[in-house]
N, C-alpha and C positions, 0 to 999 in steps of 0.2 A: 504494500500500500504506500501510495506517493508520502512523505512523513507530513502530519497535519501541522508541523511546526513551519512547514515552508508552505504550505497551503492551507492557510485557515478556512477556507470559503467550502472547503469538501465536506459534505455531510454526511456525517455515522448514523446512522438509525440501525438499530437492532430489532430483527422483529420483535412485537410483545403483543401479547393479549393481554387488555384490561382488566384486571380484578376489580370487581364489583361487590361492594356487600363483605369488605377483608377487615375495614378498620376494627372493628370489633371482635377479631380474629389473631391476637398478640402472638407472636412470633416465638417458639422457645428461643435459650440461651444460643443456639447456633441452629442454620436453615441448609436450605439447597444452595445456597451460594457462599458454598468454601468447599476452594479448589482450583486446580488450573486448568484451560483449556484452550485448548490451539490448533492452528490448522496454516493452509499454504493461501495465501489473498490467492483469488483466481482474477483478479486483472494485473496479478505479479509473480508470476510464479516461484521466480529467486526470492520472495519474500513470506517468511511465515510470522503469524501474529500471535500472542502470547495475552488471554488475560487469565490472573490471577487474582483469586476474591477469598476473603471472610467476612464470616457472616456474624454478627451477636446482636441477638436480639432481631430488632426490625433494620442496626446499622450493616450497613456494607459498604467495605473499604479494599484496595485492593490498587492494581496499579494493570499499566494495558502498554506490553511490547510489541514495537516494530524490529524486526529484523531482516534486514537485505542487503548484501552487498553491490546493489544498482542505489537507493536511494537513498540507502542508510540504518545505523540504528537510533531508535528511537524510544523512552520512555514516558509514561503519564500515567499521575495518580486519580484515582479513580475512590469516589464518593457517592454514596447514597443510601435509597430504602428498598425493602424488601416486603415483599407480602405474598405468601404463597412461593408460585415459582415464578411469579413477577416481578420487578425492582426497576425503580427510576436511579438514575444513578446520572453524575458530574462527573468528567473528563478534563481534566488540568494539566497544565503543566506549571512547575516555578510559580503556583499560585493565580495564573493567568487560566480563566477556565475556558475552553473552548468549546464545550460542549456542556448547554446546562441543567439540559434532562435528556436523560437517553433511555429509551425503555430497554429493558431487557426479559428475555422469555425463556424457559429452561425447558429442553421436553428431553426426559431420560437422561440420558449421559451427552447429547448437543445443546448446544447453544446457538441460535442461529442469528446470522445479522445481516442487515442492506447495508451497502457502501453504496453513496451516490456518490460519481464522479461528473459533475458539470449537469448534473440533470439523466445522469445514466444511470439504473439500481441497477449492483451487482450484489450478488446473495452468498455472505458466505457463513462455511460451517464448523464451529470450533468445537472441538471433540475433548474429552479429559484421555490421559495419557500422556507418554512421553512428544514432543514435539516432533515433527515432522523433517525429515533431512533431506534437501533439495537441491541446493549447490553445492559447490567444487567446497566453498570456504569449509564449506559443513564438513565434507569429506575429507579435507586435508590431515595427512596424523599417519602413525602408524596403525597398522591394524594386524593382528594376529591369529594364527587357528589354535580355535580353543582345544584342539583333540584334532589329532592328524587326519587327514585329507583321504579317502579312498581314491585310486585314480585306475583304470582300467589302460594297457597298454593293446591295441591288437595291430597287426600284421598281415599282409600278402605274402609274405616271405617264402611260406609253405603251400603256396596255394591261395583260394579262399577266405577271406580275411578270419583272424579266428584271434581270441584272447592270448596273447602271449605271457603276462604277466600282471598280476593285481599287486598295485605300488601302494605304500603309505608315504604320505610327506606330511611335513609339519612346514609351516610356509610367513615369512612374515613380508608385508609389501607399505613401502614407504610410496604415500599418494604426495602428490605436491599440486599447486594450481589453483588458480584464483577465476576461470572461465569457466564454460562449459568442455572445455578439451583439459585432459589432466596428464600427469604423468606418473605411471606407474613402476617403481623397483620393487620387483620380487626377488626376497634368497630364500631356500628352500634346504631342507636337508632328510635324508633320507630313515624312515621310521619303520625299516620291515617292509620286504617284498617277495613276493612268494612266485612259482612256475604255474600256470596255469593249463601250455601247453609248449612241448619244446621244439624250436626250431631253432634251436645252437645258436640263438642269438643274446647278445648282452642287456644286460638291462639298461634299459635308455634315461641316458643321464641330459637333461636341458642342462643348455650352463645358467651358471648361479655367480653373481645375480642379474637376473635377464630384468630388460627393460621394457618397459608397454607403455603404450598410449589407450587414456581413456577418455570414452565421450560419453558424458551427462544428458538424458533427457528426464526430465522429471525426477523418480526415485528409479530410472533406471541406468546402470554403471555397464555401456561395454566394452571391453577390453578386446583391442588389438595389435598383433604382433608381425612380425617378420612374412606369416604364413596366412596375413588376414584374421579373421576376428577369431580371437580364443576364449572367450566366455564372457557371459552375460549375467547380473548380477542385481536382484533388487537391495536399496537402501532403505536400511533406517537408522533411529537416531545413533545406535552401535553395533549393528550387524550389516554385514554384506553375503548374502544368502544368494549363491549362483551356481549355474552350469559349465561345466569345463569341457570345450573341444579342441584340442590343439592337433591339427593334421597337414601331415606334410608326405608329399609321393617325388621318391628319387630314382633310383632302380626299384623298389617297392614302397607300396604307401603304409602308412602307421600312425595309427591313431593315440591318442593320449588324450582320455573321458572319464569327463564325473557321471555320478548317477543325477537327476533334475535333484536343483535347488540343494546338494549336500556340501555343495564347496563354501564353505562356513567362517569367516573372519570377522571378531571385533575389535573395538576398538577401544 
């Protein structure tokens, strides 16, 4: 979301339905609103929102994050009432309030809200849980496999392509990159590998540590190398949950594959 600090004129409306008939209806010591919930602006997608609330009594206090490496970060305290799973509530910053009633509506574990931009509603949906991981920034770090990597090796060697060897690796990759193009360093080392089938061949060593390039679209990470794309990978806020195809045909072709979604590193 463009930060309201450089654009005061944008208007937050959250959706709410009115309570009716609540005043007489006192709030215990703590409500539906304490908690965090967040999600990705969909008119930004490098950008996810962050608000944060508690609740005592009828008060709700709390504070409402911008994060994006296109427009910025950005924070503001957040004030108001509660009743039910409704609440009006103020948007401040530094005392300066930019927004002086915002309604707010809880249904389940969403929160949902309108962003007007210039007269345009965009609708978006903050969820509880950990935040959503969308850019490079996010991604940058090291990341490691928590428990070694299965990797299936096969072969034409013999014929037919057929399993040669089931590899274990334990694997760690330094991502770097501030874009939606990354770079990736993996070094790897070897955890146990067994014959599957023999064609007097060696167990196939990648060298260590090999370099990739990775492209971001939304929460998805994929990785290409020397031999074109070698696996694809959803994000979130500490895992990278992918598939691994690494194939390359010289005098024979040879495969190097995960099973779906087991190639497993956090962060």
């Amino acid at each position: 979301m463009l930060s309201l600090k450089r654009f005061p004129a944008i208007v937050l409306v959250v959706l709410a339905a009115a309570c009716t008939g609540c005043a007489s209806n006192p709030m215990p010591p703590s409500g539906p609103f304490t908690g965090t919930w967040s999600g990705t602006n969909p008119n930004n997608s490098s950008e996810v929102d962050t608000l944060t609330l508690s609740q005592a009594g009828t008060s709700v206090t709390g504070s409402f994050d911008e994060n994006s490496p296109i427009t910025g970060n950005a924070t503001y305290t957040v004030n108001g009432t509660a009743s039910g799973n409704a609440a009006t509530v103020a948007i401040a910053d530094d005392g300066v309030v930019f927004f002086q009633a915002v309604p707010l509506t809880l249904t389940g574990a969403s929160l949902s809200m309108q962003l007007s931009y210039s007269g345009s509603i965009v609708t978006e949906v903050l969820t509880t849980g950990p935040p959503p991981l969308t850019t490079a920034t996010n991604i940058a770090g090291t990341w490691t496999t928590p428990s070694p990597v299965t990797l299936y090796a096969a072969t034409t060697a013999c014929g037919p392509q057929v399993i040669e060897f089931i590899l274990k690796r334990t694997a760690t990759w330094v991502i770097a990159g501030t874009g939606n193009t990354v770079s990736v360093n993996e070094t790897y080392s070897d955890a146990g590998s067994s014959v599957a089938n023999s064609c007097n061949l060696a167990v196939p060593q990648n060298p260590s540590p090999q370099q990739y390039t990775g492209s971001i679209s939304g929460t998805t990470l994929t990785v290409t190398g020397v031999d074109g794309q070698e696996g694809v990978f959803t994000i979130t806020s500490n895992n990278l949950a992918g598939t691994w195809n690494d194939s390359s045909c010289l005098i024979y072709c040879q495969d190097t594959y995960s099973n779906s979604k087991t190639y497993i590193l956090t962060k």
